[in-house]
KERO-930141 format. One record per residue (C-alpha): residue in three letters; residue number from 1; x, y, z. Coordinates in Angstrom, 1 decimal, decimal comma, always signed. Layout:
[r ALA; NUM; [X; Y; Z]]
...
! end
This chain:
[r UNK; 1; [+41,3; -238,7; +8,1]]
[r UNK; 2; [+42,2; -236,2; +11,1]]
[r UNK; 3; [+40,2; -237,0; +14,6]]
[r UNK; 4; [+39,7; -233,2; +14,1]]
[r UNK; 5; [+37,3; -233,6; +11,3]]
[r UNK; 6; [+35,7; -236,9; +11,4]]
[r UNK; 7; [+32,3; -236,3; +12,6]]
[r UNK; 8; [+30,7; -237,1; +15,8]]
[r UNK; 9; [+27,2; -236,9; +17,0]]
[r UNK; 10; [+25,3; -234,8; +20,4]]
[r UNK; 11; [+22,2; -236,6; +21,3]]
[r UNK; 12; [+20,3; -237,2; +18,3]]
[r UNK; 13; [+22,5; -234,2; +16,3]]
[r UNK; 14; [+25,4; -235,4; +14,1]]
[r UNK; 15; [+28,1; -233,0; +13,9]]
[r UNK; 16; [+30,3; -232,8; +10,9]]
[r UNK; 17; [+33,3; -231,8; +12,7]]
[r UNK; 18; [+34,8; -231,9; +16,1]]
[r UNK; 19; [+35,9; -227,9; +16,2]]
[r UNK; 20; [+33,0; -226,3; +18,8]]
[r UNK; 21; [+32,4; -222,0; +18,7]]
[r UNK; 22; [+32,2; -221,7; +22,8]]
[r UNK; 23; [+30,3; -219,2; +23,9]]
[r UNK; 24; [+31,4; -215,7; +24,3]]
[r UNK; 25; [+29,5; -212,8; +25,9]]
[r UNK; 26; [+28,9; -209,8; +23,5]]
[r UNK; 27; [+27,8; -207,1; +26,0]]
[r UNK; 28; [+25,7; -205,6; +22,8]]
[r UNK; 29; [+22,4; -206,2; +24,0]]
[r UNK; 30; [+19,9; -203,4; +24,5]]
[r UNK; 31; [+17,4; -204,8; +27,5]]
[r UNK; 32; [+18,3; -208,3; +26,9]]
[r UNK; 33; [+17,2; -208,2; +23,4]]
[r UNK; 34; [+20,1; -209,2; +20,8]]
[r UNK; 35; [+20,9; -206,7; +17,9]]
[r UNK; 36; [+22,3; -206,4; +14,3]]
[r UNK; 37; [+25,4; -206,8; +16,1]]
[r UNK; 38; [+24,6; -210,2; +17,2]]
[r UNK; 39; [+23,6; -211,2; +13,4]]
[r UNK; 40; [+26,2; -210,1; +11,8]]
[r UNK; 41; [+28,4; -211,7; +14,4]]
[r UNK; 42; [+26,8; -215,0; +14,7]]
[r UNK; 43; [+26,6; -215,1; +10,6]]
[r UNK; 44; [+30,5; -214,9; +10,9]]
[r UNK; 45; [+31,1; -217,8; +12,8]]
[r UNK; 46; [+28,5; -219,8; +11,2]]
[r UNK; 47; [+30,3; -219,7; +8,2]]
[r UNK; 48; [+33,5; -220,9; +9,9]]
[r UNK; 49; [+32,9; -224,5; +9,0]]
[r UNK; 50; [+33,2; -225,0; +13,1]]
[r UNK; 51; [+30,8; -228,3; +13,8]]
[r UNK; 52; [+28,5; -226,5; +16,1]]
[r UNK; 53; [+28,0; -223,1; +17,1]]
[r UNK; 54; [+27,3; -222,1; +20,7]]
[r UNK; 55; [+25,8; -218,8; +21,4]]
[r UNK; 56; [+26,5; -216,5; +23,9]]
[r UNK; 57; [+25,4; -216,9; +27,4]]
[r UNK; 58; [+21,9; -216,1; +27,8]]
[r UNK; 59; [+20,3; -214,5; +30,9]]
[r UNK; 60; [+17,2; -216,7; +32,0]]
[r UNK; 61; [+16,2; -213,6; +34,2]]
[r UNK; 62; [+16,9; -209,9; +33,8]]
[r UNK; 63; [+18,7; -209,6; +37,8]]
[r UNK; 64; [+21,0; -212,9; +35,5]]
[r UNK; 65; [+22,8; -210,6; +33,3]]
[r UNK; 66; [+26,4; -210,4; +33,8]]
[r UNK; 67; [+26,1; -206,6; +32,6]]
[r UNK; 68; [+23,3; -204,8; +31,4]]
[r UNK; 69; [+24,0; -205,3; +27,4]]
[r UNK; 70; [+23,7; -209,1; +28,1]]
[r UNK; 71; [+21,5; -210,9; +26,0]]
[r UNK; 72; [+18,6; -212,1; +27,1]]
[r UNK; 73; [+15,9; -215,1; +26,8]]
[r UNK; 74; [+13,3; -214,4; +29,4]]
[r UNK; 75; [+10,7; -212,6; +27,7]]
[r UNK; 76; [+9,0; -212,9; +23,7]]
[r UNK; 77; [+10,8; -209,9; +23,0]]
[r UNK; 78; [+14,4; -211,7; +23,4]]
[r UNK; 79; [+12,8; -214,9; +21,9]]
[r UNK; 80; [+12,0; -212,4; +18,8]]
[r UNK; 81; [+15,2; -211,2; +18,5]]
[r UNK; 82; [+17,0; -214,6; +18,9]]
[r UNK; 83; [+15,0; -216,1; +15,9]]
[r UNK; 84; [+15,1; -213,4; +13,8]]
[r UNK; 85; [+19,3; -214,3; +14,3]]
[r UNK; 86; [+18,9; -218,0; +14,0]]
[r UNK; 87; [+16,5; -217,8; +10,7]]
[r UNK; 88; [+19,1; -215,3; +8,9]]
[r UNK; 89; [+22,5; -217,0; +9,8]]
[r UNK; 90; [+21,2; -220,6; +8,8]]
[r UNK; 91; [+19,9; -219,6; +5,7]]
[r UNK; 92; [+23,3; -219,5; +4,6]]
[r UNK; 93; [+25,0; -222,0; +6,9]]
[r UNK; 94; [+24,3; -225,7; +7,9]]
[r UNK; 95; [+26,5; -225,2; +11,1]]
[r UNK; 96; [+24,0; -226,1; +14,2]]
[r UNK; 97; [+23,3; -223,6; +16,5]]
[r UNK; 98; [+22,6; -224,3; +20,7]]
[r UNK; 99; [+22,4; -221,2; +23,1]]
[r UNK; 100; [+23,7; -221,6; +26,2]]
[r UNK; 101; [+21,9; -220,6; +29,4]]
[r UNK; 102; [+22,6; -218,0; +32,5]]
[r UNK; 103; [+22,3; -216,6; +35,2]]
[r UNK; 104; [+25,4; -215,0; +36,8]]
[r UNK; 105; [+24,2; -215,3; +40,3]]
[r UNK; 106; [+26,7; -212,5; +42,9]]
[r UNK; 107; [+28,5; -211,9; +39,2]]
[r UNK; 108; [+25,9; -210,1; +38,2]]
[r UNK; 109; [+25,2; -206,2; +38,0]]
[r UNK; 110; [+28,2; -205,3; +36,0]]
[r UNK; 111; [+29,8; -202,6; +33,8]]
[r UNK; 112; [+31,0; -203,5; +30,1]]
[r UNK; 113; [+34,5; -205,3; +30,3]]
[r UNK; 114; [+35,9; -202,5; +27,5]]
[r UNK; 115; [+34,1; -199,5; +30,5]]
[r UNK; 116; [+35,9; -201,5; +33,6]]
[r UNK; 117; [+33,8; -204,3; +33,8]]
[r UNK; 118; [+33,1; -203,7; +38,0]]
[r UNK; 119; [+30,2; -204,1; +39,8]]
[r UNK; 120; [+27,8; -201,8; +39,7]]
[r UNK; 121; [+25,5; -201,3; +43,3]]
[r UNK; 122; [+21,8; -201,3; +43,2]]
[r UNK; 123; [+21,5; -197,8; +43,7]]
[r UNK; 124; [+23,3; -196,6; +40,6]]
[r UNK; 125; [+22,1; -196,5; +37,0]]
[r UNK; 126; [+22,0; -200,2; +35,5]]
[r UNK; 127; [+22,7; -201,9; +38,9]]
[r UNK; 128; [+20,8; -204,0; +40,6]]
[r UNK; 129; [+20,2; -206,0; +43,6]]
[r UNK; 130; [+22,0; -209,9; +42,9]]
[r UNK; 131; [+21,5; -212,8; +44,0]]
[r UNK; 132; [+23,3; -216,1; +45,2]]
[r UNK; 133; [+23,2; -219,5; +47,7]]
[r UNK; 134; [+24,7; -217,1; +50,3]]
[r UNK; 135; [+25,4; -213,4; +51,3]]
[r UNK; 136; [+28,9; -213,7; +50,1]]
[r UNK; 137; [+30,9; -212,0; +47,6]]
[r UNK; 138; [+33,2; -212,7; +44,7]]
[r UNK; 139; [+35,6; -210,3; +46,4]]
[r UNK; 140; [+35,8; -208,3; +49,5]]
[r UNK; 141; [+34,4; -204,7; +47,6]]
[r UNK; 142; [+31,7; -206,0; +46,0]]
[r UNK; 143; [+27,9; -205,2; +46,8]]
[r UNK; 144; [+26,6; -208,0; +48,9]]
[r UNK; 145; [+24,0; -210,3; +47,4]]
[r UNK; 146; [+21,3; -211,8; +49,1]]
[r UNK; 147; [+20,5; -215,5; +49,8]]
[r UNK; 148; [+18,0; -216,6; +47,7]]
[r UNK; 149; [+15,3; -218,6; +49,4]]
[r UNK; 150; [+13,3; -221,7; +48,3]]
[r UNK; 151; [+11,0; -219,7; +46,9]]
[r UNK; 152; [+13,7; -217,8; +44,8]]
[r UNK; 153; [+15,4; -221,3; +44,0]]
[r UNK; 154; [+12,4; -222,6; +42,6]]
[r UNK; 155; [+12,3; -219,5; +40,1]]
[r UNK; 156; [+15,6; -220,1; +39,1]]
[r UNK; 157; [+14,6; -223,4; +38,0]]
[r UNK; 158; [+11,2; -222,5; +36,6]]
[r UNK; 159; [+13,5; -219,7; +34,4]]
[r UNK; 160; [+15,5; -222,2; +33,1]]
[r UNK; 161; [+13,2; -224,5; +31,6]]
[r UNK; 162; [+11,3; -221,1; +30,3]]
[r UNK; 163; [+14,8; -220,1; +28,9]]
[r UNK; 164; [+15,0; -223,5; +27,0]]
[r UNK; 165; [+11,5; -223,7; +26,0]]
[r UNK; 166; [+12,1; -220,3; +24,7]]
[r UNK; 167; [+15,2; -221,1; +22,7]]
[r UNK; 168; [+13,8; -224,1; +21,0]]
[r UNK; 169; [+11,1; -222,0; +19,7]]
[r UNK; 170; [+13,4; -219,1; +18,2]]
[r UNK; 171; [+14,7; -222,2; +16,8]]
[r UNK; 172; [+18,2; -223,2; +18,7]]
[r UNK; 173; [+18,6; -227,3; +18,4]]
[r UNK; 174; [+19,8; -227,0; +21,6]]
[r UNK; 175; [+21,1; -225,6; +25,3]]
[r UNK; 176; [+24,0; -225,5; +27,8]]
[r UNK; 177; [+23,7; -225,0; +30,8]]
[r UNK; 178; [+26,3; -222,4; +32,4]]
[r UNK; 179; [+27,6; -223,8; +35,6]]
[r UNK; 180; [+30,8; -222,6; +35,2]]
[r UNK; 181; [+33,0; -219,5; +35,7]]
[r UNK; 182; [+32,0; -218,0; +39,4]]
[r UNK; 183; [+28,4; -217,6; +38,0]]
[r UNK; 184; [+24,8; -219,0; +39,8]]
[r UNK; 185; [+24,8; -222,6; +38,9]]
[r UNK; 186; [+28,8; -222,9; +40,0]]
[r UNK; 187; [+28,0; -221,0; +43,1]]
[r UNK; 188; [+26,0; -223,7; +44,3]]
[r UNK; 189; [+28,4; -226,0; +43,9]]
[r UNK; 190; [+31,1; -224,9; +45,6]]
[r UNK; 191; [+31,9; -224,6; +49,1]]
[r UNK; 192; [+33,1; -221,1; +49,0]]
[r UNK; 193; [+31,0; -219,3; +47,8]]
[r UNK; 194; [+27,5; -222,0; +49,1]]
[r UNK; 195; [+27,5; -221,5; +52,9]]
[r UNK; 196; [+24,3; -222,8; +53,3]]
[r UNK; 197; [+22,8; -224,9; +55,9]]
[r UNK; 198; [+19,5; -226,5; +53,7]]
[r UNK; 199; [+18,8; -229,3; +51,6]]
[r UNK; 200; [+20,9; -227,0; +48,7]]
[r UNK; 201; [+24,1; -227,0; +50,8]]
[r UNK; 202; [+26,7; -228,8; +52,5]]
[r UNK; 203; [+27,2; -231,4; +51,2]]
[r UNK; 204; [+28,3; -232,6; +47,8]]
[r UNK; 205; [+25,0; -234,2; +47,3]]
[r UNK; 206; [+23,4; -231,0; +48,1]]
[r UNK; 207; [+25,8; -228,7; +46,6]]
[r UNK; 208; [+25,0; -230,5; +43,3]]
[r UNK; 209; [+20,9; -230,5; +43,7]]
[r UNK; 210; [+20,1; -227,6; +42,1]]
[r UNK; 211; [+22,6; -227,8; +38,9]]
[r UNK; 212; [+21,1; -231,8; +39,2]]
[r UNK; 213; [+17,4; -230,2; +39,2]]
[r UNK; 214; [+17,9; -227,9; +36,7]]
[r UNK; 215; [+19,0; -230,7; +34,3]]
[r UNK; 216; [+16,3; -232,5; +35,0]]
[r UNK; 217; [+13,7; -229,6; +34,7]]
[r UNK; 218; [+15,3; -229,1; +31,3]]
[r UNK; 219; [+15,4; -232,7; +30,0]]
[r UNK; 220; [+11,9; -233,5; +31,1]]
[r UNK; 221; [+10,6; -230,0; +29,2]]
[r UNK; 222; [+12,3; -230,5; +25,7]]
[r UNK; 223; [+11,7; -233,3; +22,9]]
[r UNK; 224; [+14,2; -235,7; +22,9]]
[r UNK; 225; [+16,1; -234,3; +19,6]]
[r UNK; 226; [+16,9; -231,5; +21,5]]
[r UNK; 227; [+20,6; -231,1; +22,6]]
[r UNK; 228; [+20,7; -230,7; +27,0]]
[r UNK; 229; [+24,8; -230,1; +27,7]]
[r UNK; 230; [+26,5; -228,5; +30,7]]
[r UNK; 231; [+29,6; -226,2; +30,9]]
[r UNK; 232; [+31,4; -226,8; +34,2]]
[r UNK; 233; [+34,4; -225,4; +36,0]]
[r UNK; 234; [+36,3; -228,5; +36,8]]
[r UNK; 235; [+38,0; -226,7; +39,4]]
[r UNK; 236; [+38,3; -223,5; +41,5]]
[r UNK; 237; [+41,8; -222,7; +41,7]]
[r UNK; 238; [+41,6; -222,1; +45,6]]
[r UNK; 239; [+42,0; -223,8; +48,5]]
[r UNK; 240; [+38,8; -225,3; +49,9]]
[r UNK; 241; [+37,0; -224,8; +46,5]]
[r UNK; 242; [+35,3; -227,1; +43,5]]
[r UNK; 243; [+37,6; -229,4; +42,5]]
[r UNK; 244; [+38,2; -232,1; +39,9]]
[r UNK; 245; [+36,9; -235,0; +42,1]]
[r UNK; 246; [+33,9; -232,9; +42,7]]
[r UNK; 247; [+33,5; -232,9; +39,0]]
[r UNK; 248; [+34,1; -236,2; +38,1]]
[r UNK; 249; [+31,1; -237,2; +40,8]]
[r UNK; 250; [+29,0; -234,4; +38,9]]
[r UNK; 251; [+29,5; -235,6; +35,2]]
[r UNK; 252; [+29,3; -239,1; +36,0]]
[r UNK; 253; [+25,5; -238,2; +38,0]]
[r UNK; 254; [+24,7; -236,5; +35,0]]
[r UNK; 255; [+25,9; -238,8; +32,7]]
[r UNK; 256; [+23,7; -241,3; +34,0]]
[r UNK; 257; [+20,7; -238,7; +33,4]]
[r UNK; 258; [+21,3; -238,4; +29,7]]
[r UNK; 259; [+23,4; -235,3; +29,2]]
[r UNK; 260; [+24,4; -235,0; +25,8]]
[r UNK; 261; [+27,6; -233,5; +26,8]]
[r UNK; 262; [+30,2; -231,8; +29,2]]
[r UNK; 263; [+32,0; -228,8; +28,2]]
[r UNK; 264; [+35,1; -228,5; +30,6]]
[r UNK; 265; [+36,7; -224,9; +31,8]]
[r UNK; 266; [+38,1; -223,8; +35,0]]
[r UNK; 267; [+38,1; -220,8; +37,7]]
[r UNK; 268; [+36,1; -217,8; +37,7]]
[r UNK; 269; [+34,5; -218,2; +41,3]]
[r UNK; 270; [+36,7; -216,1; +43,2]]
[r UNK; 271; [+39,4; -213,6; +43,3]]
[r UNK; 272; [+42,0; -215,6; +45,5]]
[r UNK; 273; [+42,2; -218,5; +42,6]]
[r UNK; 274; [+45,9; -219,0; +42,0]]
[r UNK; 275; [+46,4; -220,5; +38,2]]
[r UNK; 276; [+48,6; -220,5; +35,3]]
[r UNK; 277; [+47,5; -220,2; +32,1]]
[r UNK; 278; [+49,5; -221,3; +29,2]]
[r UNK; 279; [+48,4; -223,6; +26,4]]
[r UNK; 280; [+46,4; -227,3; +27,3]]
[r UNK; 281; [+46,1; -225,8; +31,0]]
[r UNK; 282; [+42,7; -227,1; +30,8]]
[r UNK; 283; [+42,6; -230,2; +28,7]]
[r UNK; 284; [+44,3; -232,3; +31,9]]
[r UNK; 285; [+40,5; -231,8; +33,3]]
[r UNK; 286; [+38,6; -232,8; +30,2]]
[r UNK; 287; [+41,0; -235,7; +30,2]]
[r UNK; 288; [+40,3; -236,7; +34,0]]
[r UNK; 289; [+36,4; -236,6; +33,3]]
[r UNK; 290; [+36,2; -238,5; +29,9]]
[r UNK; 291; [+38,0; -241,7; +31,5]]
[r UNK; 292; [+34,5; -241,6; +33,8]]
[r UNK; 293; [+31,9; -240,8; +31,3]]
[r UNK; 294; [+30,3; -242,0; +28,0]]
[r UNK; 295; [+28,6; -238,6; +27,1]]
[r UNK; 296; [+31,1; -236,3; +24,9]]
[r UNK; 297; [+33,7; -234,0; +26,4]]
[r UNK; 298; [+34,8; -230,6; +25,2]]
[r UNK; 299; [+38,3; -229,9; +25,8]]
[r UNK; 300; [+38,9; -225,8; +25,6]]
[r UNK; 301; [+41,3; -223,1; +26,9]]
[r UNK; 302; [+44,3; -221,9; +24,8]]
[r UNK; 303; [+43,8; -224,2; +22,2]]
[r UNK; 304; [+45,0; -222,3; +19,3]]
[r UNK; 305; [+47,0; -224,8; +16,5]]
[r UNK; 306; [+45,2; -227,0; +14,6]]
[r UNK; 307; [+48,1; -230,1; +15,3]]
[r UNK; 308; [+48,0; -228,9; +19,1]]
[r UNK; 309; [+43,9; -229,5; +19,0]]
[r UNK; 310; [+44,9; -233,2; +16,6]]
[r UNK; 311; [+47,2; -234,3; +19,2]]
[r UNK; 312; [+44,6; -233,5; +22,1]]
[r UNK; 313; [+42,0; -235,6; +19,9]]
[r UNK; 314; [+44,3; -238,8; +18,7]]
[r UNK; 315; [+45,6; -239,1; +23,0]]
[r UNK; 316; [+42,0; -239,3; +23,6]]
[r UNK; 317; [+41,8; -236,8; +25,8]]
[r UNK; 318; [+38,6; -235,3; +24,9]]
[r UNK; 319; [+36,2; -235,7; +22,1]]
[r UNK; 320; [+35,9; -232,2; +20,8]]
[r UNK; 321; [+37,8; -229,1; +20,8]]
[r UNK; 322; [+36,3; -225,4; +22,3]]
[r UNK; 323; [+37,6; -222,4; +20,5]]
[r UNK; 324; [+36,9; -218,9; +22,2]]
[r UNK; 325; [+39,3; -215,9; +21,9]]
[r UNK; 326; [+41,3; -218,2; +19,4]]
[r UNK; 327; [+38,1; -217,9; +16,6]]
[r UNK; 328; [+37,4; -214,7; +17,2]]
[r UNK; 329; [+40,7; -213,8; +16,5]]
[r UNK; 330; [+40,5; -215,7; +13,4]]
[r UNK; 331; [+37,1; -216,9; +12,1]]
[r UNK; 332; [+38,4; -218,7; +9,6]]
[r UNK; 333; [+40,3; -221,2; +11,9]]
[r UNK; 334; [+38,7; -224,6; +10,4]]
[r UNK; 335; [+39,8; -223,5; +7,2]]
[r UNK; 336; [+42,9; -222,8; +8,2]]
[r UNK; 337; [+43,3; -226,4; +10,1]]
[r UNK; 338; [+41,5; -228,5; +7,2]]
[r UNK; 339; [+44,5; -226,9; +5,2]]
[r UNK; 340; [+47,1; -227,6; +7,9]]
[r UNK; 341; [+45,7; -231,0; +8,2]]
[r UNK; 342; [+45,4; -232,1; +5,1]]
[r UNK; 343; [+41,7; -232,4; +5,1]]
[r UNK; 344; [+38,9; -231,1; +2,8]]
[r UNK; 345; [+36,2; -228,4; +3,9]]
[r UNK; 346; [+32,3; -227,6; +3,3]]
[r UNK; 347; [+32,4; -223,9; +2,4]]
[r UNK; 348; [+29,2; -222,1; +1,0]]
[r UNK; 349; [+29,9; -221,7; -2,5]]
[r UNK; 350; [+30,1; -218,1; -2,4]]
[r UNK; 351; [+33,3; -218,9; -1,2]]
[r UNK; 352; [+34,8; -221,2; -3,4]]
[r UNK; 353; [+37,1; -219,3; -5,1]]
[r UNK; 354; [+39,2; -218,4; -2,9]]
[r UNK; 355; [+40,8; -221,3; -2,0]]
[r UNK; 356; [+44,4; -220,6; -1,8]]
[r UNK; 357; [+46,4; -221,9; -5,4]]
[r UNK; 358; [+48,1; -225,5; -4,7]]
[r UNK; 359; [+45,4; -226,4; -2,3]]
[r UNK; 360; [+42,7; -227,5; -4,8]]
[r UNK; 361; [+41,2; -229,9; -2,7]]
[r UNK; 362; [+40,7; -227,9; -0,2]]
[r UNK; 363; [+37,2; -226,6; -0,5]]
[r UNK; 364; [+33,8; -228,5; -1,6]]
[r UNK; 365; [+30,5; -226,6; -1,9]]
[r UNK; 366; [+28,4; -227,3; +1,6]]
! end
């Protein structure tokens, strides 16, 4: 059998595959609360055959929303919403679903990407004011956020564990936790964007505290089936920044705690990062971290051939493999792989009869 497809577990969760839906932002909520759109998108990728599904990022907060058609899990209303999505889509899918969690920190207050994605000041129809560890900005024309205080810290923390309560009662068997891409949690953590002089800053130690406390808010909150994992930027890209040492100390801190597993990007925290991007450009940091950890490891980022995602699996350089643009481009990637690898895969039976002639053991009913 393919590493690809032989099936692994999170926590207490047994996944039948190792092909992971990352999360992708939408930007098709209406106040935080997720629409038809979300359904019918969600019901999509469900039926992928993917091993586990991750949802988009999910504002803890309303001032956490990248843009204002974010989704949303800080009220009933988005709770609603969210269930209503989780109850339809796995009706008719046994693919397990985990939301991940946000709050996008100075990154917040933005346009849609397809209107120009730039931020938008407080003053002007769906801005607002944003928040971070320090009055600095992701670039030089942005608004300025303000400093949150310990006060404001503590709410962040408070949200999250709300945010998770709230997703393991619209019925998610799990959460990530975003501190990754230039958003709140990753702002913390690295020195240039964290400028602060308290227990939450300078030093590694205290860079990490609050991503550290929010796992532990989490953890201590939800029963112990539920899946806790963590999306990290392994590096910044820029001089002075995060870093893959940084991360390695991170994951193995948290690995310690119980995470159930690490999910490992790169960049996003500011606008002087200098990278290339071209296929595995991520998967030498996935690599770097599993060597130190026990907990799983998502490999992602321009992963896009089913043999290229084998070979990343059989050199044991991660455990799983993340597909973003890749599966949106293609839903049906799994099926496509399990053909290209030789391998066999649960469809719903709806879909049974359109497995492709001279690949008859291709599909079995799920």
């Amino acid at each position: 059998m393919s590493a690809l497809f032989t099936p692994m577990t999170l926590g207490q969760t047994t996944l039948s595959n190792r092909i992971i839906v990352a999360p992708m932002c939408m930007y098709s909520a209406e106040n935080g609360v997720v629409q038809p759109w979300h359904e019918q998108h969600y019901a999509t990728l469900a039926q992928s055959g993917a091993g586990l599904l991750i949802v988009e990022a999910s504002a803890i907060a309303p001032e956490g929303r990248i843009s204002y058609a974010d989704a949303g899990i800080w009220d009933q209303e988005c709770q609603d919403a969210w269930q209503q999505v989780v109850q339809r889509v796995t009706r008719y899918s046994k693919t397990p679903m985990i939301m991940q969690l946000g709050h996008a920190g100075r990154k917040a207050s933005t346009s849609k990407p397809w209107e120009g994605g730039q931020p938008i000041a407080a003053d002007q129809p769906n801005g607002w004011q944003t928040v971070a560890p320090s009055p600095t900005t992701f670039s030089e024309s942005d608004p300025t956020p303000e400093a949150l205080n310990d006060e404001g810290i503590q709410r962040i923390i408070n949200a999250f564990v709300a945010g998770a309560k709230r997703a393991h009662a619209a019925g998610f068997q799990g959460v990530e936790i975003h501190a990754a891409h230039g958003y709140l949690l990753h702002q913390f953590l690295s020195p240039i964007s964290n400028q602060r002089q308290d227990e939450f800053g300078g030093s590694l130690e205290n860079r990490m505290r609050l991503v550290v406390q929010v796992f532990d808010a989490i953890k201590a909150a939800m029963p112990a089936s539920f899946i806790v994992g963590i999306r990290i930027s392994a590096t910044d890209w820029a001089e002075g920044g995060w870093d893959e040492q940084q991360s390695i100390e991170l994951a193995r801190l948290l690995d310690k705690k119980g995470c159930h597993y690490i999910h490992v990007s790169s960049g996003g925290l500011t606008a002087k990062q200098q990278l290339k991007v071209e296929p595995n450009y991520q998967v030498p940091f996935a690599e770097q971290i599993k060597g130190q950890v026990d907990m799983p490891v998502i490999a992602v980022g321009l992963i896009t051939d089913p043999h290229q995602a084998e070979d990343i699996l059989q050199k044991q350089q991660a455990d799983a493999i993340g597909l973003a643009r890749g599966i949106l481009y293609n839903p049906r990637w799994p099926w496509h792989a399990a053909a290209e690898l030789g391998e066999t895969m649960a469809v719903s039976p709806q879909y049974l009869r359109c497995q492709p002639h001279g690949l008859k053991d291709l599909f079995k009913p799920a």
